[in-house]
PyMOL CGO cylinders between C-alpha atoms (Angstrom):
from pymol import cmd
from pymol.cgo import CYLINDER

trace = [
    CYLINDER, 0.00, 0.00, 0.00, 1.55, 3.13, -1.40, 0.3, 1, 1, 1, 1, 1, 1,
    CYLINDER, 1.55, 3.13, -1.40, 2.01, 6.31, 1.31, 0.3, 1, 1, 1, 1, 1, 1,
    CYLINDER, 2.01, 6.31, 1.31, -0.57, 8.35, -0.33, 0.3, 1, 1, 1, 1, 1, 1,
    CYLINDER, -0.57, 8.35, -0.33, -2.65, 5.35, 0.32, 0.3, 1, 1, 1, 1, 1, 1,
    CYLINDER, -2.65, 5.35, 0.32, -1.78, 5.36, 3.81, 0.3, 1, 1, 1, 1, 1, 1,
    CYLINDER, -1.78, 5.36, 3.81, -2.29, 9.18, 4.09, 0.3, 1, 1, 1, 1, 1, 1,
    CYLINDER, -2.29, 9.18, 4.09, -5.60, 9.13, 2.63, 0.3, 1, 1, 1, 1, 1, 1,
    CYLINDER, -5.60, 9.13, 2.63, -7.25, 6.74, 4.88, 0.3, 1, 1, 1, 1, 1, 1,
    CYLINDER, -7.25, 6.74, 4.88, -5.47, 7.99, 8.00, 0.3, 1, 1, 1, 1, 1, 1,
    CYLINDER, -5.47, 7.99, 8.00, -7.04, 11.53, 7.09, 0.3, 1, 1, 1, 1, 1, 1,
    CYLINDER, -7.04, 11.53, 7.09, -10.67, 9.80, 6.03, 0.3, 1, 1, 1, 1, 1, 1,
    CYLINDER, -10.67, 9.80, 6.03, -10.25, 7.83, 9.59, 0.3, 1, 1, 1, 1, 1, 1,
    CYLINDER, -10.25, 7.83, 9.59, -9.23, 11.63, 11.48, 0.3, 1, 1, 1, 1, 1, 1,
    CYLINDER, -9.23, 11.63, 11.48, -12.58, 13.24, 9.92, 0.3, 1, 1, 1, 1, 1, 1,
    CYLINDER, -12.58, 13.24, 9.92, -14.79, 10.23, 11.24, 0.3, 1, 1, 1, 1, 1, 1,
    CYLINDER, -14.79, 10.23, 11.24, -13.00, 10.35, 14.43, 0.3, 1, 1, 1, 1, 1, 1,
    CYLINDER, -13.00, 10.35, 14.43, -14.36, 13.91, 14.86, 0.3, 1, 1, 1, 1, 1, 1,
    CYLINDER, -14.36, 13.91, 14.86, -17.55, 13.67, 13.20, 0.3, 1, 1, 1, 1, 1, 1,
    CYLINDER, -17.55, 13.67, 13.20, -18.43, 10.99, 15.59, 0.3, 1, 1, 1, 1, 1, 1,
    CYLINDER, -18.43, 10.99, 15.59, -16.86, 13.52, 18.68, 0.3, 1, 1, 1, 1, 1, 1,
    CYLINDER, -16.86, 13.52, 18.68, -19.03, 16.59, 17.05, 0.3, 1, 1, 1, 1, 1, 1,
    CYLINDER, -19.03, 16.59, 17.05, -21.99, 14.30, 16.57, 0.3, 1, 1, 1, 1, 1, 1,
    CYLINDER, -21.99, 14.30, 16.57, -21.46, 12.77, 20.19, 0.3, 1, 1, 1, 1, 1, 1,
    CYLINDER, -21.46, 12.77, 20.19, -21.59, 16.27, 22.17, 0.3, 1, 1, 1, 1, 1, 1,
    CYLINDER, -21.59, 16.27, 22.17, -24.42, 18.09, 20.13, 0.3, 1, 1, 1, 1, 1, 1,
    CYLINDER, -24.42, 18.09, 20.13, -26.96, 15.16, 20.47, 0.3, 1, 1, 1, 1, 1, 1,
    CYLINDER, -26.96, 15.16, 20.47, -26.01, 14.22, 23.83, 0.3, 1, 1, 1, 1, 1, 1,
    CYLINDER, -26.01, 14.22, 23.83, -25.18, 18.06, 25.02, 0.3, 1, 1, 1, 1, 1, 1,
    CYLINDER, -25.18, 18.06, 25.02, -28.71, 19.11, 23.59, 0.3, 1, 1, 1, 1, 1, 1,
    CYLINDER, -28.71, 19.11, 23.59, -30.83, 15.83, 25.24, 0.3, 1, 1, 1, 1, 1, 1,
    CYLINDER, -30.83, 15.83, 25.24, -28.88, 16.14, 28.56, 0.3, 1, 1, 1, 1, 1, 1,
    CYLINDER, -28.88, 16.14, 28.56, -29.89, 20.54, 28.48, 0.3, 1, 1, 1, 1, 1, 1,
    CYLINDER, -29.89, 20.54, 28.48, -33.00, 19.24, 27.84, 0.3, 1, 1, 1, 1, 1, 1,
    CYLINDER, -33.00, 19.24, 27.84, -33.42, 16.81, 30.45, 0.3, 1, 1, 1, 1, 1, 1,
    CYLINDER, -33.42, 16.81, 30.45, -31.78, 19.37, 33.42, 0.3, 1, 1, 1, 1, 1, 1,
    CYLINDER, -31.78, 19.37, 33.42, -35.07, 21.61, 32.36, 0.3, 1, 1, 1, 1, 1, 1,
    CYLINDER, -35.07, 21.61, 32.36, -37.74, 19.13, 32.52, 0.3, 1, 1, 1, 1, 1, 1,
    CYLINDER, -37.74, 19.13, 32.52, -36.14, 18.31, 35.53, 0.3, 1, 1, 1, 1, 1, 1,
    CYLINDER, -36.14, 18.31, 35.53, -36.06, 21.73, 36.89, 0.3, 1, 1, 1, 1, 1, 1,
    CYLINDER, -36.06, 21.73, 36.89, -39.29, 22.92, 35.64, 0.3, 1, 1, 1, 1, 1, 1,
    CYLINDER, -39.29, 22.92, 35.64, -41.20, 19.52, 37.20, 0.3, 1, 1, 1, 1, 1, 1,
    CYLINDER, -41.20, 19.52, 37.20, -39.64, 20.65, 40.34, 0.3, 1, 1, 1, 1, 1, 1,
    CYLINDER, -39.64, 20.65, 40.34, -40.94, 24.22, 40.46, 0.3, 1, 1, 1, 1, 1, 1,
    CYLINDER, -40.94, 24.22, 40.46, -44.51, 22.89, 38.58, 0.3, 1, 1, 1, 1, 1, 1,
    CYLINDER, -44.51, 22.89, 38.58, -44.99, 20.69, 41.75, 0.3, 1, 1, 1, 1, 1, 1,
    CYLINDER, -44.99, 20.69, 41.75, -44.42, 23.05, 44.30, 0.3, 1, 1, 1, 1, 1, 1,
    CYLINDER, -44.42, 23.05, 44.30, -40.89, 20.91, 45.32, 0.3, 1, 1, 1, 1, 1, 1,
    CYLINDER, -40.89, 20.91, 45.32, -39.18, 24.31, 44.77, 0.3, 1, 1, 1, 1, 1, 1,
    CYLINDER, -39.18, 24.31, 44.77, -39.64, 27.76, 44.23, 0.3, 1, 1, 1, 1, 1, 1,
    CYLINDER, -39.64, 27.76, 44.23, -37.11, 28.38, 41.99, 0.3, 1, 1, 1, 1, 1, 1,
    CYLINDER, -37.11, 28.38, 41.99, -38.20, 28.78, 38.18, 0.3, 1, 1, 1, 1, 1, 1,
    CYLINDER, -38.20, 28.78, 38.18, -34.85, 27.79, 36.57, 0.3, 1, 1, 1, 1, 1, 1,
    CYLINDER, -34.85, 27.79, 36.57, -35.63, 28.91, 32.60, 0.3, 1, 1, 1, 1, 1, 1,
    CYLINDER, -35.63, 28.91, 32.60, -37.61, 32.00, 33.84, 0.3, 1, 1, 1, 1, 1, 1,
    CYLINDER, -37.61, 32.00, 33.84, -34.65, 33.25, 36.29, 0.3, 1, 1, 1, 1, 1, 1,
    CYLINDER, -34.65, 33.25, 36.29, -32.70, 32.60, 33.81, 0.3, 1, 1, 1, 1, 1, 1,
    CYLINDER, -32.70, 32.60, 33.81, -34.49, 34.56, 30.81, 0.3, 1, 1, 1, 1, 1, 1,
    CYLINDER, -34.49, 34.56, 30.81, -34.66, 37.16, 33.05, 0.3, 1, 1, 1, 1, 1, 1,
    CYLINDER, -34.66, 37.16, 33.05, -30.59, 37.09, 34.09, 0.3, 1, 1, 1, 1, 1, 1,
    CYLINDER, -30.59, 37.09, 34.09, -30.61, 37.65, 30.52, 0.3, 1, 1, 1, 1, 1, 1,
    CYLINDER, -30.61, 37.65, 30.52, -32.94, 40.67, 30.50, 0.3, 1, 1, 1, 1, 1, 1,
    CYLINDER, -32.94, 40.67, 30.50, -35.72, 39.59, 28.56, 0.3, 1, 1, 1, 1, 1, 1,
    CYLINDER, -35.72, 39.59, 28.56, -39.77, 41.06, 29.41, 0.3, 1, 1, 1, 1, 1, 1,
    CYLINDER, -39.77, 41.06, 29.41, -42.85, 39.67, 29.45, 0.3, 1, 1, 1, 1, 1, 1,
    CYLINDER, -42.85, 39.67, 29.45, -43.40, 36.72, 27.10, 0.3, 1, 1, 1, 1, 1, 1,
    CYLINDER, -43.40, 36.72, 27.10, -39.68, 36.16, 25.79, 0.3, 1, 1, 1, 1, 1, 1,
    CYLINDER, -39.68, 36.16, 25.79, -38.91, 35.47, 29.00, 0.3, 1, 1, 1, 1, 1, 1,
    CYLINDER, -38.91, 35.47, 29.00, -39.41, 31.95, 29.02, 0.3, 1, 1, 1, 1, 1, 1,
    CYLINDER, -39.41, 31.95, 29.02, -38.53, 31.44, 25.36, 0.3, 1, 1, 1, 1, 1, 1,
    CYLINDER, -38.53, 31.44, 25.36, -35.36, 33.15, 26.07, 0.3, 1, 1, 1, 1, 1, 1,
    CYLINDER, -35.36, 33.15, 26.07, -34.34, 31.42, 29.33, 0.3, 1, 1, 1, 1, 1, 1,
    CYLINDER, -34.34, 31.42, 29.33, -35.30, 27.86, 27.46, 0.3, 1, 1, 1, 1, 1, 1,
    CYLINDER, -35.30, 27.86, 27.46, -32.69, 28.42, 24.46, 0.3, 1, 1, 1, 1, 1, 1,
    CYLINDER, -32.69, 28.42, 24.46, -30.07, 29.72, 26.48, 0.3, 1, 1, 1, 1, 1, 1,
    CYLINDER, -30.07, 29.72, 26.48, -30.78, 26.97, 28.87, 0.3, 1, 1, 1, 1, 1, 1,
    CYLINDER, -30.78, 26.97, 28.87, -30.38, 24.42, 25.61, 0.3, 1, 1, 1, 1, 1, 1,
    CYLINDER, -30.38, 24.42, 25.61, -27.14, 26.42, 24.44, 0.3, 1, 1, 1, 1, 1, 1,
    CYLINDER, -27.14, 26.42, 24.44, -25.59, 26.97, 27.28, 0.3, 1, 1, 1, 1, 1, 1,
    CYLINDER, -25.59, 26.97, 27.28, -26.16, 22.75, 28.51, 0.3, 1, 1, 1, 1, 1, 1,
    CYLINDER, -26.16, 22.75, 28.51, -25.16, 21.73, 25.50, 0.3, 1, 1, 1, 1, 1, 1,
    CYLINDER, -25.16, 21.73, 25.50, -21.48, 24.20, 25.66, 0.3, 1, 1, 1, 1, 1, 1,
    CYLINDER, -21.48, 24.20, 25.66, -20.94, 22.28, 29.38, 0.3, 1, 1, 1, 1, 1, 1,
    CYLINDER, -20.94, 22.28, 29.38, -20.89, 18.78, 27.78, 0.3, 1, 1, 1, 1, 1, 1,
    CYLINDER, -20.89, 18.78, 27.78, -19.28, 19.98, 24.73, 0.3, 1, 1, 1, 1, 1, 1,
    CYLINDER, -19.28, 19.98, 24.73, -16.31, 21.37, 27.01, 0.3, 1, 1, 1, 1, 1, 1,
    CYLINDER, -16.31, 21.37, 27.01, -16.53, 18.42, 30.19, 0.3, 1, 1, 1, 1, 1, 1,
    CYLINDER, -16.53, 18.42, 30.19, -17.50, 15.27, 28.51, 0.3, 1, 1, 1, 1, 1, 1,
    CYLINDER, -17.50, 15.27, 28.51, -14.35, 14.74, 25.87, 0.3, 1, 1, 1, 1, 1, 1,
    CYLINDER, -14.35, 14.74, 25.87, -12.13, 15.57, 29.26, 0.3, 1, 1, 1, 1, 1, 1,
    CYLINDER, -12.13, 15.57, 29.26, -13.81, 13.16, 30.86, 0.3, 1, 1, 1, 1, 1, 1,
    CYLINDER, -13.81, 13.16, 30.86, -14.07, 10.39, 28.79, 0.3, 1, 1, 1, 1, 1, 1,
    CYLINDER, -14.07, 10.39, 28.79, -10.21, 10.89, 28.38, 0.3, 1, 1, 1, 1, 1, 1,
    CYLINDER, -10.21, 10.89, 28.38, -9.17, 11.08, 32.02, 0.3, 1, 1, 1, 1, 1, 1,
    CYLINDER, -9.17, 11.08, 32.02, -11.61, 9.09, 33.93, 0.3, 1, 1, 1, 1, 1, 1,
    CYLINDER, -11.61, 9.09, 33.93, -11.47, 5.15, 33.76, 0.3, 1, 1, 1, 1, 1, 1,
    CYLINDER, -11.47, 5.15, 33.76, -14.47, 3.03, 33.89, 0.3, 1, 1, 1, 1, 1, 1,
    CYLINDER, -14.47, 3.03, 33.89, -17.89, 2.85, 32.49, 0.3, 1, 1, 1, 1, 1, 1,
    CYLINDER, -17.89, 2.85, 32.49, -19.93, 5.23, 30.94, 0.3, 1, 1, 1, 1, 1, 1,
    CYLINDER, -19.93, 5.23, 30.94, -21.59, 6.73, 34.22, 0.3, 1, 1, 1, 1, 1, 1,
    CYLINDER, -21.59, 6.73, 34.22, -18.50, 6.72, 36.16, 0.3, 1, 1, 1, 1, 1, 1,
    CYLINDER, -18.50, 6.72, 36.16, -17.15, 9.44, 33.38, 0.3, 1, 1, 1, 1, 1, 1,
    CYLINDER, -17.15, 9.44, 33.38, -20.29, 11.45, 33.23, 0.3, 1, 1, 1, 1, 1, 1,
    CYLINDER, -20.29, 11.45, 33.23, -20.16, 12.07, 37.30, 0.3, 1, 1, 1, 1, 1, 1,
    CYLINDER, -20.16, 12.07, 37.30, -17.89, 15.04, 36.65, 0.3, 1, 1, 1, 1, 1, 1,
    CYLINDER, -17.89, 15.04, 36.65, -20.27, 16.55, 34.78, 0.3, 1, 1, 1, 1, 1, 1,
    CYLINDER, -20.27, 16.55, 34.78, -22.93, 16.34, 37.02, 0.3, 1, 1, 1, 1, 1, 1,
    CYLINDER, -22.93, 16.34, 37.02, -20.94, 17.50, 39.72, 0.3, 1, 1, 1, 1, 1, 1,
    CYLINDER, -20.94, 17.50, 39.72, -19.81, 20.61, 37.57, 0.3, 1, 1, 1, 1, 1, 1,
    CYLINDER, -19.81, 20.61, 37.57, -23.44, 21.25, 36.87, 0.3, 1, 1, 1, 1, 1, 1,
    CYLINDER, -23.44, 21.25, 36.87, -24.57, 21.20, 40.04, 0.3, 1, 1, 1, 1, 1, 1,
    CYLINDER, -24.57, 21.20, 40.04, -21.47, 23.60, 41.72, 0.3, 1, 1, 1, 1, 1, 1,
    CYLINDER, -21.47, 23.60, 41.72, -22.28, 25.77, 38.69, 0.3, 1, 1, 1, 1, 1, 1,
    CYLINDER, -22.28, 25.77, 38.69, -25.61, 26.15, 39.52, 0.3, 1, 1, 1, 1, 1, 1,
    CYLINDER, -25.61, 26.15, 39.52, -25.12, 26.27, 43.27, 0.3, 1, 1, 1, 1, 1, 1,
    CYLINDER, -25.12, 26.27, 43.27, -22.23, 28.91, 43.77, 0.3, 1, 1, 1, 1, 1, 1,
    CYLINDER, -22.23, 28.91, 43.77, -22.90, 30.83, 40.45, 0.3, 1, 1, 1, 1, 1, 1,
    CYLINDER, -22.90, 30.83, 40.45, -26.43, 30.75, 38.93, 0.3, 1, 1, 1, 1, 1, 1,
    CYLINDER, -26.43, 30.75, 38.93, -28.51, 30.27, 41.99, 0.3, 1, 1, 1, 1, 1, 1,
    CYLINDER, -28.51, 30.27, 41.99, -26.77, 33.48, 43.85, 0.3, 1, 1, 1, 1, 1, 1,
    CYLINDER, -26.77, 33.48, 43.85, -27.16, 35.62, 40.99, 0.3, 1, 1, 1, 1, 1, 1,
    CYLINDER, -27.16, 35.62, 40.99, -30.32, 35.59, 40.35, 0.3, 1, 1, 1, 1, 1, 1,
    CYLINDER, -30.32, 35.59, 40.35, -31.17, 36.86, 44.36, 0.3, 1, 1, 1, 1, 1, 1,
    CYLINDER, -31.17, 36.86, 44.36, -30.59, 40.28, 42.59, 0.3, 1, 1, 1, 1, 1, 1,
    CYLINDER, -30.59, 40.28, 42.59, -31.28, 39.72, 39.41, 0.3, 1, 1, 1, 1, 1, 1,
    CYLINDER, -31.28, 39.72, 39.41, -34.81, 37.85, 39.29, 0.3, 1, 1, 1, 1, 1, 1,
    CYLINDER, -34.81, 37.85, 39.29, -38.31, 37.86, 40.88, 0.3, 1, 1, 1, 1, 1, 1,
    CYLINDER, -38.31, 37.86, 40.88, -37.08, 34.07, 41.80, 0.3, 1, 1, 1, 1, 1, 1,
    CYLINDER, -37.08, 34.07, 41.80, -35.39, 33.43, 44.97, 0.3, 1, 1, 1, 1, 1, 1,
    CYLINDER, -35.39, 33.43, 44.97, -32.00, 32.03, 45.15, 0.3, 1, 1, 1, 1, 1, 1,
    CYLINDER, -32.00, 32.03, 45.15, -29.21, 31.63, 47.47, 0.3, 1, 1, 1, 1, 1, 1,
    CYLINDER, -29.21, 31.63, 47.47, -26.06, 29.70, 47.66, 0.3, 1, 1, 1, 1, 1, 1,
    CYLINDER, -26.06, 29.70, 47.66, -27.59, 26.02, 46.51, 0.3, 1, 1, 1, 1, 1, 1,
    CYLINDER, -27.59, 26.02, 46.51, -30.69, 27.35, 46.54, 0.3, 1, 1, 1, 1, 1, 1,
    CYLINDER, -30.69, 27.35, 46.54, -30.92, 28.23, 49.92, 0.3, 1, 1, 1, 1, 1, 1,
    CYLINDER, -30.92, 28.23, 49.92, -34.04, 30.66, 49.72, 0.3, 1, 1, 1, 1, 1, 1,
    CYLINDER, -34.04, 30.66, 49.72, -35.77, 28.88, 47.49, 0.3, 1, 1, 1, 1, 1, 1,
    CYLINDER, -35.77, 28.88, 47.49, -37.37, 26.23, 49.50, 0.3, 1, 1, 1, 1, 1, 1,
    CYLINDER, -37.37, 26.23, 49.50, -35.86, 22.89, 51.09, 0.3, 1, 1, 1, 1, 1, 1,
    CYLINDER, -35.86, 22.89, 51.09, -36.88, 20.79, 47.91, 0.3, 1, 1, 1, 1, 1, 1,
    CYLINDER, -36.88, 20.79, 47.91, -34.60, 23.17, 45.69, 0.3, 1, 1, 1, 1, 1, 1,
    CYLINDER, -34.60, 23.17, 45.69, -31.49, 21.30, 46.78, 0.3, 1, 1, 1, 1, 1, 1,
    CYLINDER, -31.49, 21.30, 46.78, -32.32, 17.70, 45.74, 0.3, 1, 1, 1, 1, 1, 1,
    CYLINDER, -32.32, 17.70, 45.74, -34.30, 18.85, 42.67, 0.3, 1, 1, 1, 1, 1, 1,
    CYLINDER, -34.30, 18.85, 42.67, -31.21, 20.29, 41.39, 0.3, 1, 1, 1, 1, 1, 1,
    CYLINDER, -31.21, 20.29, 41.39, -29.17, 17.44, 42.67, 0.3, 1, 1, 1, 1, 1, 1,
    CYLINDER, -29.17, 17.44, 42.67, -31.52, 14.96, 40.57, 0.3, 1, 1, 1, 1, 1, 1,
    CYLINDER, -31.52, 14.96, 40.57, -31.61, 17.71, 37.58, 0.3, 1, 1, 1, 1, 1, 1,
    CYLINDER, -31.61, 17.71, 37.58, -27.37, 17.38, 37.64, 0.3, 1, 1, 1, 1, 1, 1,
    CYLINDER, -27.37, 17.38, 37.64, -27.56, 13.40, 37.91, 0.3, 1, 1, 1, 1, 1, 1,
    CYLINDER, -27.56, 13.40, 37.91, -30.38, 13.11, 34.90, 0.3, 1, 1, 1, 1, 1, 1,
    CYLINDER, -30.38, 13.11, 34.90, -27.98, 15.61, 32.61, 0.3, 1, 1, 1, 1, 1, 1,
    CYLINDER, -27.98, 15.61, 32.61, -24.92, 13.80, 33.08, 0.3, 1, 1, 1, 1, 1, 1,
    CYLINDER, -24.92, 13.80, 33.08, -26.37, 10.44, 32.51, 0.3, 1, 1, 1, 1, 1, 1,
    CYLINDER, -26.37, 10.44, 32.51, -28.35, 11.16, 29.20, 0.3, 1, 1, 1, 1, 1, 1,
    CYLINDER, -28.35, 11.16, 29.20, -25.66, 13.66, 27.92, 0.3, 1, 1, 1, 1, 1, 1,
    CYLINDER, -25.66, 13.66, 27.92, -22.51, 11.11, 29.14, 0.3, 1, 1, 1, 1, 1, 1,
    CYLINDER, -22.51, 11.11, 29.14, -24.85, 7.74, 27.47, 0.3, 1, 1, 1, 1, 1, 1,
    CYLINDER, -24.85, 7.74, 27.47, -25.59, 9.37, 24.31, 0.3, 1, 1, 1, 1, 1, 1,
    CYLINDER, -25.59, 9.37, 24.31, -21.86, 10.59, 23.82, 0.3, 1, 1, 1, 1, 1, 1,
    CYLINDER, -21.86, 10.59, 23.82, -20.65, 6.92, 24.67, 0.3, 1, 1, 1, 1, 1, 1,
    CYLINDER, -20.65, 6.92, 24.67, -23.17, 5.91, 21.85, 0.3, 1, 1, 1, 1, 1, 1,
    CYLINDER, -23.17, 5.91, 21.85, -22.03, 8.49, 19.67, 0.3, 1, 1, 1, 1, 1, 1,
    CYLINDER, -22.03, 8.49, 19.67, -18.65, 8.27, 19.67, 0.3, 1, 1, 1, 1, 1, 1,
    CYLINDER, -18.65, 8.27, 19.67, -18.29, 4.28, 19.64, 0.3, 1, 1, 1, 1, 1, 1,
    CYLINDER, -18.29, 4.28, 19.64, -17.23, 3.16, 16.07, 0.3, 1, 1, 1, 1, 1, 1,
    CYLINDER, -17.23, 3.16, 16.07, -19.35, 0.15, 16.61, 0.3, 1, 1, 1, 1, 1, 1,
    CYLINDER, -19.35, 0.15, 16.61, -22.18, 1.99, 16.82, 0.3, 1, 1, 1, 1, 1, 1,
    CYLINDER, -22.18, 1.99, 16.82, -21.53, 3.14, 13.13, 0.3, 1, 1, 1, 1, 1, 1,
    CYLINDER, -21.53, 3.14, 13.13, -20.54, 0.05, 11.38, 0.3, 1, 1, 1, 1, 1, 1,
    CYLINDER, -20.54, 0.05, 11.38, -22.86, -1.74, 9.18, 0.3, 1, 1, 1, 1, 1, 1,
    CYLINDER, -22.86, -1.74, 9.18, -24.79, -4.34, 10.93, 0.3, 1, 1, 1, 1, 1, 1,
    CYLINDER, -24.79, -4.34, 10.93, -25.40, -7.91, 9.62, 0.3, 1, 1, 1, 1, 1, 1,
    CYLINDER, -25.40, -7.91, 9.62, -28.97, -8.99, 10.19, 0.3, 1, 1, 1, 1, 1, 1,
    CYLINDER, -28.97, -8.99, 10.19, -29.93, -12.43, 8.94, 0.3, 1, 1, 1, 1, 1, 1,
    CYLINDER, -29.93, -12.43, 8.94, -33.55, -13.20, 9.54, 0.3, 1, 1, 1, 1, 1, 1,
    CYLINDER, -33.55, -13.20, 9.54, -33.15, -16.96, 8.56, 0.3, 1, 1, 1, 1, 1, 1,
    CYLINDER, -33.15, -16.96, 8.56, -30.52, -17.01, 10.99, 0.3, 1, 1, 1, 1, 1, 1,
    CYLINDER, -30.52, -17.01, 10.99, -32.47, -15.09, 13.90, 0.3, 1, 1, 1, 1, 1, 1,
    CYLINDER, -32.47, -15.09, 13.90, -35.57, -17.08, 13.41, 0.3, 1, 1, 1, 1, 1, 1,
    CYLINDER, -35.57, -17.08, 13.41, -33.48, -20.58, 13.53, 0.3, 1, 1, 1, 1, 1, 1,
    CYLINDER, -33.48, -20.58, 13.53, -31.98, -19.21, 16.85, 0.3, 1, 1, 1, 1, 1, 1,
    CYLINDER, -31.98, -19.21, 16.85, -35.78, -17.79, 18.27, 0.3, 1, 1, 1, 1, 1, 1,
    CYLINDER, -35.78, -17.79, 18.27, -36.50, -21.65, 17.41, 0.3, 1, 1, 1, 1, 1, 1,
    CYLINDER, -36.50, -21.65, 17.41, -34.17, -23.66, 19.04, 0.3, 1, 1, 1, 1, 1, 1,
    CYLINDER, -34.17, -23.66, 19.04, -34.57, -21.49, 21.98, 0.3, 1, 1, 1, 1, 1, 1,
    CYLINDER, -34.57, -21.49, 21.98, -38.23, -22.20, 22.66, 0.3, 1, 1, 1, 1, 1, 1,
    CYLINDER, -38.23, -22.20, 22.66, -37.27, -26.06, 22.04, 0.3, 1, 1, 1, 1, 1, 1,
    CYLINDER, -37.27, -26.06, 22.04, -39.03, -26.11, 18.84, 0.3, 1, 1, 1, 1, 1, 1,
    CYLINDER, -39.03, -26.11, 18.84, -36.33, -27.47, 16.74, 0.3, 1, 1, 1, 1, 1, 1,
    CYLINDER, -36.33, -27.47, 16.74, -36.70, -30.91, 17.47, 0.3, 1, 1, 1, 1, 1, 1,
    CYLINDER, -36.70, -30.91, 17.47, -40.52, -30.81, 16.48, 0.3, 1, 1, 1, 1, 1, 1,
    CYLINDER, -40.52, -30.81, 16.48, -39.93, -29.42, 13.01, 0.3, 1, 1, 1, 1, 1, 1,
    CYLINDER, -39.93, -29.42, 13.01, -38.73, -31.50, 10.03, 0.3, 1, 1, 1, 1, 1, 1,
    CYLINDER, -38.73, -31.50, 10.03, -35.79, -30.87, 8.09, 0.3, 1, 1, 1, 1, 1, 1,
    CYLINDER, -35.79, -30.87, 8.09, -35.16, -29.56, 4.55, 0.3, 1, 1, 1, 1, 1, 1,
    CYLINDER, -35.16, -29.56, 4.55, -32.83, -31.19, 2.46, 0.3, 1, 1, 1, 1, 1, 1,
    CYLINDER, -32.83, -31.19, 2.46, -30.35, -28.86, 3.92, 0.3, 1, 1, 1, 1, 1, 1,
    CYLINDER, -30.35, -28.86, 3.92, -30.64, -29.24, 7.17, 0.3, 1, 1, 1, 1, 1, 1,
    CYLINDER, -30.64, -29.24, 7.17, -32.58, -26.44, 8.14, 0.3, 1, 1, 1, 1, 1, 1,
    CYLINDER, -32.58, -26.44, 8.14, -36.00, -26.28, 10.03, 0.3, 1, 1, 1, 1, 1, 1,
    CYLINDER, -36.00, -26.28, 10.03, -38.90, -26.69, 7.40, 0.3, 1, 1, 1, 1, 1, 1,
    CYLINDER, -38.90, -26.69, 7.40, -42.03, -24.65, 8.06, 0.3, 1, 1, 1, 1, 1, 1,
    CYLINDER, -42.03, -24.65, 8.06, -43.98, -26.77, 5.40, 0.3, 1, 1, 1, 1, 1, 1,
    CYLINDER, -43.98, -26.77, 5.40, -47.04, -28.56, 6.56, 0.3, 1, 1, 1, 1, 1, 1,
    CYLINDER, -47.04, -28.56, 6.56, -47.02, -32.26, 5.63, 0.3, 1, 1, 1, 1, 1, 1,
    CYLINDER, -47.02, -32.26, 5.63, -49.75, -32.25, 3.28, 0.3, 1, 1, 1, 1, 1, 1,
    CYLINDER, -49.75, -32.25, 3.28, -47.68, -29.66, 1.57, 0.3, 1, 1, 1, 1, 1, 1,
    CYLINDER, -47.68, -29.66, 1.57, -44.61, -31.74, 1.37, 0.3, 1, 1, 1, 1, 1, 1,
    CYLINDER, -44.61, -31.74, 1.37, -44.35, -33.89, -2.00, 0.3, 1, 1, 1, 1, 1, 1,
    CYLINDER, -44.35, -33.89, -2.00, -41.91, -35.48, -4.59, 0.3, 1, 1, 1, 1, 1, 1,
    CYLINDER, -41.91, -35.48, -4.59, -39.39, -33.50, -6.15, 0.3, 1, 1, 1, 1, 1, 1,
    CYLINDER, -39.39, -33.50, -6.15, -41.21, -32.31, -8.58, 0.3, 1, 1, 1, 1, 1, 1,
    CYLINDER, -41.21, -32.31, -8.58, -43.13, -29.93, -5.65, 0.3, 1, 1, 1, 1, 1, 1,
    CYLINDER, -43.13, -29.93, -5.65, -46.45, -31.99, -5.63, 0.3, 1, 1, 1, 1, 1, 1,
    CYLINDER, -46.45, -31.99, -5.63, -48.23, -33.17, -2.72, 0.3, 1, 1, 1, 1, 1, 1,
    CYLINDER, -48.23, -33.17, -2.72, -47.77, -36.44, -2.35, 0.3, 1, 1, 1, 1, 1, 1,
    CYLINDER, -47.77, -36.44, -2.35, -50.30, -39.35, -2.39, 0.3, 1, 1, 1, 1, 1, 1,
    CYLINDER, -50.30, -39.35, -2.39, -51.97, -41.80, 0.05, 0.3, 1, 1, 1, 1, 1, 1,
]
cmd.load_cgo(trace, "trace")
């Protein structure tokens, strides 16, 4: 194999390394942002915490009225989906072990991000009450943000995993023949059915097996 050969397919083999890596922390970034707000939000919605997470946050970012919540949702998306961009390749890097085991430091970056940064700010900055970890904002706050931190790590670490495993790219070889000989022989049935002249399970009735020639045969 000549070098340009070699060069070619060690460049083709770069760009799928890092379309898998870009593919990896957009889908799992914007699933895990996604997650940390349904999270949030079914926290405030049942009365767990008084803390509004997109709305304080639309409202850090000084929008009025309506775009409030629109705004605070996006940057909520964007902003989620940055964090894994920036933690999870890092992770997956430094930290041995499964999937979960690397996606803890993101969860615990979340969550001190939320607790020393976002939730004080918005004490001046929002109708929403805040407070170092929530403090002010009800006892609930602290383990619906904990939960929100755990959920957006383990979506946005699993889906990166996925994402960025060349397995999970590679052609797959389904045989149904094959699958349905295995389903088979695992419910026992293989020993009930006749054989074809090839040795595989026959799903012909007996009526409808003949001569050769394909007719029935006779009494």
């Amino acid at each position: 194999m000549s070098q340009a050969t070699l060069d070619q397919r060690s460049g083709f083999d770069t760009a799928r390394t890092v379309g898998r890596e870009i593919v990896g922390v957009l889908a799992g970034g914007f699933l895990a942002a996604a997650t940390w707000m349904i999270v949030a939000n079914e926290g405030f919605s049942r009365g767990w915490s008084e803390q509004n997470f997109p709305e304080a946050l639309g409202e850090i970012r000084g929008a009025e009225l309506t775009d409030i919540p629109r705004l605070g949702l996006w940057t909520g998306l964007v902003a989620g989906t940055a964090l894994c961009a920036v933690v999870l390749p890092l992770a997956f890097r430094v930290v041995p072990g499964p999937w979960y085991a690397r996606g803890l430091p993101l969860a615990v970056v979340a969550f001190l991000l939320w607790g020393l940064w976002f939730s004080p700010a918005i004490d001046a900055e929002s109708s929403f009450p805040g407070g170092v970890f929530g403090s002010e904002a009800g006892r609930g706050t602290l383990i619906t943000f904990g939960l929100a931190a755990l959920a957006y790590a383990a979506i946005g670490a699993r889906v990166y995993s996925v994402a960025t495993s060349l397995d999970f790219w590679n052609p797959k070889h389904n045989d149904l023949r094959e699958q349905g000989a295995q389903m088979i022989e695992g419910l026992g049935l293989d020993d009930e059915l006749p054989l074809d002249q090839g040795g595989e399970a026959s799903l012909e009735l007996p009526e409808e097996r003949g001569s050769e020639g394909g007719k029935a045969a006779k009494p």
